[in-house]
N, C-alpha and C positions, 0 to 999 in steps of 0.2 A: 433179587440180586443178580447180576450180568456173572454167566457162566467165565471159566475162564479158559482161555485157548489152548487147545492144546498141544500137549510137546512137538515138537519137532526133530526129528533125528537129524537130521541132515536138512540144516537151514540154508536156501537159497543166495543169504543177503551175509557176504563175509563183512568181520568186524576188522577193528582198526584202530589204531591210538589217536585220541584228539589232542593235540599239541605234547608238551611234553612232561605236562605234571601227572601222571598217570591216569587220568579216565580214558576208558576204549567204549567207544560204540557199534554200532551198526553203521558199513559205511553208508548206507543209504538210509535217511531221514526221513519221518513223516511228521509232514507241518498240519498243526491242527487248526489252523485261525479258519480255512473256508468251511470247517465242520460247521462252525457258529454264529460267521458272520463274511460281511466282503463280497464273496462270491455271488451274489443272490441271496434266498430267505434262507436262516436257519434249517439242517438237516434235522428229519428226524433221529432223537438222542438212540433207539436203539439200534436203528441201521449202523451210524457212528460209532455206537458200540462194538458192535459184529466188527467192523470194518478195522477197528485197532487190535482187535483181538486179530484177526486174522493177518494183521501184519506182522506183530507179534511171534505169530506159529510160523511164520515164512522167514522170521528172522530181522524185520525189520524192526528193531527195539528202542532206538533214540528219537523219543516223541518231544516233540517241542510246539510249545504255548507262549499265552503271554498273560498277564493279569485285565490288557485292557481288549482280549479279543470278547466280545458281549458287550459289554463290558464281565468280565468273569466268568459268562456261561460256559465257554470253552474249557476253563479251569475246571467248574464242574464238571464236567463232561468226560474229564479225562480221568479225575475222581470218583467215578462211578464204571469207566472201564478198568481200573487197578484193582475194582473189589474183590474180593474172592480168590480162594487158592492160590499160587505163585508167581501173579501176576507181576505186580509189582518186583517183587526180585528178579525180573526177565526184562524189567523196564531201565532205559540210561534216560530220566524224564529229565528234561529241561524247561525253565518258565523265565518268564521276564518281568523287569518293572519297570516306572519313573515316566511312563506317558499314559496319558488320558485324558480323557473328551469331558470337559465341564462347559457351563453356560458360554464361559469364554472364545470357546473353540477349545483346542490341541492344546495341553500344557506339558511341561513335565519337568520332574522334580527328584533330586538328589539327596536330599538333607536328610541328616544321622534317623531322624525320628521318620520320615516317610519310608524311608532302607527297611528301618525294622514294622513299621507298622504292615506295609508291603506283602514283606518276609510271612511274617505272624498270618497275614489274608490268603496268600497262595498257601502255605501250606495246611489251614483250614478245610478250602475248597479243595485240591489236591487227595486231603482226607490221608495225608503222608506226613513222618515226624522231621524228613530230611529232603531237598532238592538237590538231586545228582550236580546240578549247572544253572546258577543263580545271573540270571545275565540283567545287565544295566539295556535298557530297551533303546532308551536316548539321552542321552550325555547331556546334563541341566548346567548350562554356561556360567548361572549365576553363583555353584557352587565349584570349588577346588575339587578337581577328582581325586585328589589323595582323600579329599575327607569323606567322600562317597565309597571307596575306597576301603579308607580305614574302617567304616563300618560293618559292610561284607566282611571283613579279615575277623572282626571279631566275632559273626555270624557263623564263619568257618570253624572259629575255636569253640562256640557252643554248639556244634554238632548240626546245627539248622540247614545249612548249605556245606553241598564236600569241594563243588569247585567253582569258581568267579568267571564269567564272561560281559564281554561288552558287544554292542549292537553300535553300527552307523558309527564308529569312534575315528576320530582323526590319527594320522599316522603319529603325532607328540602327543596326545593323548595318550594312546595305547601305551606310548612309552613310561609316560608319567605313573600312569596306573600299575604298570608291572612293579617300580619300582619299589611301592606299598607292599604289593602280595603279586603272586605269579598269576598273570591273567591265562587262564586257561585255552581259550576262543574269542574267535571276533565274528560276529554275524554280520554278515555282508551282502547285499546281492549281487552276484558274479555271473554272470550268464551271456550270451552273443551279442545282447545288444545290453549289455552292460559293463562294459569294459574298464573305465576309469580306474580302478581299484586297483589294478594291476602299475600303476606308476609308483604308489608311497603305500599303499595299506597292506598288500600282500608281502612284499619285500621283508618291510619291517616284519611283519608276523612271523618271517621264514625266520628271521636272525635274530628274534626272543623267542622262536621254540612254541608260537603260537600257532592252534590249529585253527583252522578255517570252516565257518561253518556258511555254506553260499543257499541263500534262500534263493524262491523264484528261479533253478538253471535253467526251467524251460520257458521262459520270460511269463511268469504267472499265465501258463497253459496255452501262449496263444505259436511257441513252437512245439507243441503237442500236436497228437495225430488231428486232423482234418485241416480247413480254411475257416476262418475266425474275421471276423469284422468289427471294432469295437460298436459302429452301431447297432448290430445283432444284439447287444447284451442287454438287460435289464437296468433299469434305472438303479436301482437296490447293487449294483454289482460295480463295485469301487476302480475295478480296468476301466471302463467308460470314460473317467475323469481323469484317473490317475497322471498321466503324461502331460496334461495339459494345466493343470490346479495346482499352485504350490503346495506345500503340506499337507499332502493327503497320505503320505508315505507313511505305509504300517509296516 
């Protein structure tokens, strides 16, 4: 069983309200998907270990996942660093649904019976009775977000999920879905060469009281410290393609 981190007095990384239905987190987030996948080969799971632990003791607490980063190994992943001692009560975890890689390529799916079947998967592998921030990963066209929606609302009322977020949502979307239950967050990439967002997505989010949760700020590492060339990278390493291949967006 993975030790569990320890206290911190005086944590480095101040917290902060995410939007305005009461969850606070850590303002600063750690994204789990290159633990497990994207980036290059899967990290060994206990270095990954150490490494959420240790952000944890720094203060870094809002860990965020998804169900299709592995697919699921990541889930596990983060369910094997909650074990033990206080961990989990020091965590604001957040996971996602409603995309994933079958025979077809990319799908993804909204409907009442995928929502909960989803729900019931992450919080298995999680090895938790409740997720902090149950986010829609990608908005499924073929169904009414109210009914996507409504099913989260009722997911909230059995205690399964405490708060609702959406990913990649359009600015009437976001609207439409507050109107069901109060969406807590919208996951977005926001970063210097990603600007868009700042015309309809962010506005609206300011004037429903929704917080913002901006993946990728450092354009998935490549304004990180050194010079970066996407041909340098590994085949295995989803930047490579990313900008150039429709739907590769995770």
């Amino acid at each position: 069983m993975a030790s569990a981190p320890p206290p911190c007095a005086a944590p480095a990384v101040p917290r902060m309200k995410l939007g305005s239905q009461g969850m606070e987190v850590s303002a600063q987030g750690l994204g789990c998907m290159g633990m497990s996948v994207a980036y290059g080969p899967p990290k060994p799971d206990a270095d990954m270990v150490a490494l959420i632990h240790h952000a944890v003791a720094a203060g870094v607490t809002f860990l965020d996942t998804s169900d299709v980063y592995g697919p699921h190994t990541n889930e596990t992943l983060l369910g094997k660093a909650l074990q033990g001692g206080s961990v989990r009560d020091r965590v604001d975890l957040a996971t996602k649904f409603g995309a994933f890689l079958s025979e077809d390529g990319w799908n993804v799916r909204g409907d009442p019976a995928y929502v909960r079947e989803a729900c019931e998967g992450s919080l298995k592998r999680l090895g938790v009775d409740c997720i902090d921030l149950y986010c829609q990963h990608r908005v499924d066209t073929r169904v009414p977000i109210e009914v996507t929606i409504g099913e989260l609302k009722k997911l909230v009322q059995e205690g399964k999920i405490k708060y609702i977020g959406l990913s990649e949502a359009s600015a009437s979307t976001i609207r439409r879905a507050h109107a069901v239950h109060p969406i807590t967050s919208v996951q977005i990439e926001w970063s210097l060469w990603s600007r868009d967002v700042e015309e309809d997505i962010i506005p609206t989010c300011r004037e429903l009281g929704i917080g913002i949760v901006c993946y990728s700020p450092l354009g998935r590492g490549f304004f990180s410290v050194g010079s970066k060339l996407a041909d340098s990278l590994s085949d295995d390493d989803f930047r490579k393609k990313r900008r150039m291949t429709p739907g590769l967006y995770i």
